[in-house]
N, C-alpha and C positions, 0 to 999 in steps of 0.2 A: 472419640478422637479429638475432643476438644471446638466439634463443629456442627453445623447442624447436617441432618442426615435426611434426606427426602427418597424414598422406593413411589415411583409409579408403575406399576401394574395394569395391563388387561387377562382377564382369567375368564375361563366361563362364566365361575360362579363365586360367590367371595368366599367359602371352603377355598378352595383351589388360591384365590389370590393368598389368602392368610397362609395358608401353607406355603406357600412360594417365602408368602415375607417373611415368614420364620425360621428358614432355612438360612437366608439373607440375614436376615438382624443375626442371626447366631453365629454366622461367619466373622462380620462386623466385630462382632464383643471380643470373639477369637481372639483376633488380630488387633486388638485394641490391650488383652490380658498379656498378649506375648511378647510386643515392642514399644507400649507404653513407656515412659520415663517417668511418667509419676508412681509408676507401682513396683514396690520393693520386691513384690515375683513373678516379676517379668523376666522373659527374656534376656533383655536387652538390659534391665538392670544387671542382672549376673553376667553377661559382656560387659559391664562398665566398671564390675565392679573386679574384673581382671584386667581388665583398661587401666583399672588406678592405680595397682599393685607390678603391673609388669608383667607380663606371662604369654600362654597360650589358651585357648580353650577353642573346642571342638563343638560346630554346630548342625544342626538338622537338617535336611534335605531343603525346605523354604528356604532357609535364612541364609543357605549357600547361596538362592538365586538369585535372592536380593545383595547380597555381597557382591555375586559378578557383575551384577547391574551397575551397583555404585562403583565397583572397579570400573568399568565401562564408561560410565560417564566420567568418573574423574579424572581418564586419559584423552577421550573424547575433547572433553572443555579444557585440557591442558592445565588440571590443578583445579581450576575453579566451583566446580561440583564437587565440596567435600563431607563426605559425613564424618566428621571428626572434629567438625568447625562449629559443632553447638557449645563449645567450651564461651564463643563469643557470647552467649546470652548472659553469663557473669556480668558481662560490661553495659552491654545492651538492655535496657529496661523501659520499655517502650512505656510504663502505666506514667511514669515522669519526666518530666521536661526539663533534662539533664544531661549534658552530653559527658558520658567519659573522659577518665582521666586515660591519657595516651601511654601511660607508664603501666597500666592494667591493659591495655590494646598489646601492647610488647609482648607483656609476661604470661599472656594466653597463647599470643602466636609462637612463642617457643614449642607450647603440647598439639601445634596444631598441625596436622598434614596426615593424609593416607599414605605417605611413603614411610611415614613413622611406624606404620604398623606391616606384617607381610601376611598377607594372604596366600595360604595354601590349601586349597579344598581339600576337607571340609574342616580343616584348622588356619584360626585366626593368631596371628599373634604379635602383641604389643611390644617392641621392639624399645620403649621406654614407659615412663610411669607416667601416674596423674595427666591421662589421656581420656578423651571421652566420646562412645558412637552417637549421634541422631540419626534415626529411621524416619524423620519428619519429611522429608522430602522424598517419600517414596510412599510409605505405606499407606498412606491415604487415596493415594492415585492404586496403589497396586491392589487396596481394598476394592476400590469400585471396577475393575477389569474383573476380581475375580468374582462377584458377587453377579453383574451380569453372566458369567458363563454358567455358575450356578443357576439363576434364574431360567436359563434356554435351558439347562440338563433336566431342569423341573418341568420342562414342557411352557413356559412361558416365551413366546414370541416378539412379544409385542409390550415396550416399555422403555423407563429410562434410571439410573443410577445419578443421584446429584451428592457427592460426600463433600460439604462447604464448597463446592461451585467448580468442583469439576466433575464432570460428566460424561458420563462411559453409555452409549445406546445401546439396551437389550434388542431394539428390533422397532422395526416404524409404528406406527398408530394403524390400528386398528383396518382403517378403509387406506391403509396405505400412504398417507401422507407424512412429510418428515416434522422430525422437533424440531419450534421454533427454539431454540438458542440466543439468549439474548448477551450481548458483551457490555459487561461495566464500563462507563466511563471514567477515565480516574481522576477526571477533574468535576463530575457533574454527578453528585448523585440520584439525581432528577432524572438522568439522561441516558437511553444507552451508544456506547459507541460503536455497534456494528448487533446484526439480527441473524444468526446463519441458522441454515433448513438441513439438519442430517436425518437421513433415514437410518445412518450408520458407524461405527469410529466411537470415537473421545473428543474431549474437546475441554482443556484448560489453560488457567491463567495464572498470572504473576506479576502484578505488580508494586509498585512504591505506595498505594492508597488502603494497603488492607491492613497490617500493623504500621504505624510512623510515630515519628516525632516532631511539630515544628518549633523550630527555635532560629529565635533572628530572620525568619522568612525564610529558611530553608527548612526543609524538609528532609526527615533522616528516617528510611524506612527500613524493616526486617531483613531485605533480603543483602545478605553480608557477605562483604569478598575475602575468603579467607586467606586471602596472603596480606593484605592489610589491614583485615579486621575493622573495616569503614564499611558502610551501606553502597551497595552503589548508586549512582544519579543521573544518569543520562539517559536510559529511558525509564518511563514513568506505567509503562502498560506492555505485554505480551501475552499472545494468546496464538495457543497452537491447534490444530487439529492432526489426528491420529488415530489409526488403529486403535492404538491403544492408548489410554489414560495415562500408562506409568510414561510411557517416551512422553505426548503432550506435556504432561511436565515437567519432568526432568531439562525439555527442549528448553519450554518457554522460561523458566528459573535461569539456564545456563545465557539463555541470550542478553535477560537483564544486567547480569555478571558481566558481557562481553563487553558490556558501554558500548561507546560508541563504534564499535567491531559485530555488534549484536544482531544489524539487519543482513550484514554481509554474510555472515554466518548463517541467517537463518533459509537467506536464498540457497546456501550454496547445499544445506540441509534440505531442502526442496520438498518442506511439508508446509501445509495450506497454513497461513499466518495474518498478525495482523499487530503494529507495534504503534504506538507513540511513544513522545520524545519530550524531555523539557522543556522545548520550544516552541511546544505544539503542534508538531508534524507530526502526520502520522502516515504509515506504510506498508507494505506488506502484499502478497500478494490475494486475500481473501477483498473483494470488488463489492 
């Protein structure tokens, strides 16, 4: 998935643990073969590639629940959670110190919107052409929810799921004590900005320091608002906790979108959090 991938493990025996993680890593690849965008037989390519032409196409019991999901969050966040919005990476090129031409920003936000397309389980259908889905924003979090549940069906207890730094607990350590958790700082990365103990849940982040761009002393990161197709900048870090991996991120993504609407929103959402800001404030209700 483009990230690094860490299984922690307690087994009796390391039989036992290696079969656990072989079960895991082969899920991983799974889901990596099915909604990749680099790979021409994938899933999600053959979605994109009636994405481009116009049409319908009909999909598999998974990828309907992942659809309601993004249906879900992108009424939830009011547009702003879109999977339809990786069309922005045209413009977006985070390896140069370049900012777009705003006449390329335009001419993608025309293909861009999930009301452009209509969803009817278990048919998708592209209601205009030269459209395009990402699954980036889900499947990686929806990897490691399902990988722990595999690992507890395998008989494994006691562990933890880190897929590029979000993290899904199979079950506490051993003599019972919880994971330390450490939270990136997004200005220090000497530093962390917060240590949290779960014995249980998810626990991911989103900020403006993991892909960016600086130019003229501002800083222009990955996560993009698809109705203007600009980064947004007002906070600079979020980090949620959650039952689950996939809400945690989807949560902590939708608040950075929200700007400065982003903390109100995340109280009124009332899962454990923790946010800074361009100004250096930070907040939330994780102590």
């Amino acid at each position: 998935m483009g990230t690094p991938c860490d299984l922690q493990l307690f087994a009796p025996d390391p039989a036992s643990a290696q079969k656990t993680a072989d079960i895991a890593i082969r899920d991983v690849q799974r889901l990596e073969m099915k909604y990749s965008r680099y790979r021409d037989d994938s899933l999600l390519s053959e979605i994109n590639r009636v994405a481009g032409q116009g049409g319908s196409i009909r999909v598999d019991e998974e990828t309907a629940g992942l659809l309601n999901y993004a249906d879900a969050c992108y009424q939830q966040s009011g547009g702003l959670f879109d999977i339809s919005s990786g069309l922005l990476r045209q413009a977006w090129r985070f390896d140069r110190v370049q900012l777009p031409e705003q006449k390329l920003i335009s001419s993608l936000l025309e293909r861009i919107g999930w009301e452009k397309a209509r969803w009817s389980p278990p048919e998708l259908t592209f209601l205009m052409p030269n459209m395009e889905l990402d699954f980036g924003g889900i499947v990686k979090e929806y990897a490691a929810d399902r990988v722990a549940t595999l690992c507890r069906q395998a008989g494994c207890l006691h562990g933890l799921v880190n897929l590029g730094g979000d993290v899904k607990i199979i079950g506490p350590r051993t003599d019972g004590q919880p994971w330390r958790i450490g939270i990136a700082h997004p200005r220090d990365n000497r530093a962390l900005l917060e240590s949290l103990a779960l014995h249980q849940g998810a626990v991911a982040s989103s900020g403006d320091y993991e892909r960016c761009i600086n130019i003229d002393g501002k800083r222009y990161s990955h996560v993009l608002n698809p109705k203007t197709g600009w980064p947004a900048g007002h906070l600079t870090s979020v980090t949620v906790v959650s039952e689950h991996c996939v809400v945690a991120g989807s949560a902590s993504t939708i608040a950075m979108l929200k700007e400065e609407q982003g903390p109100a929103w995340l109280e009124e959402l009332g899962l454990p959090h923790i946010w800074t800001d361009i100004q250096g404030r930070q907040g939330g209700s994780i102590k």
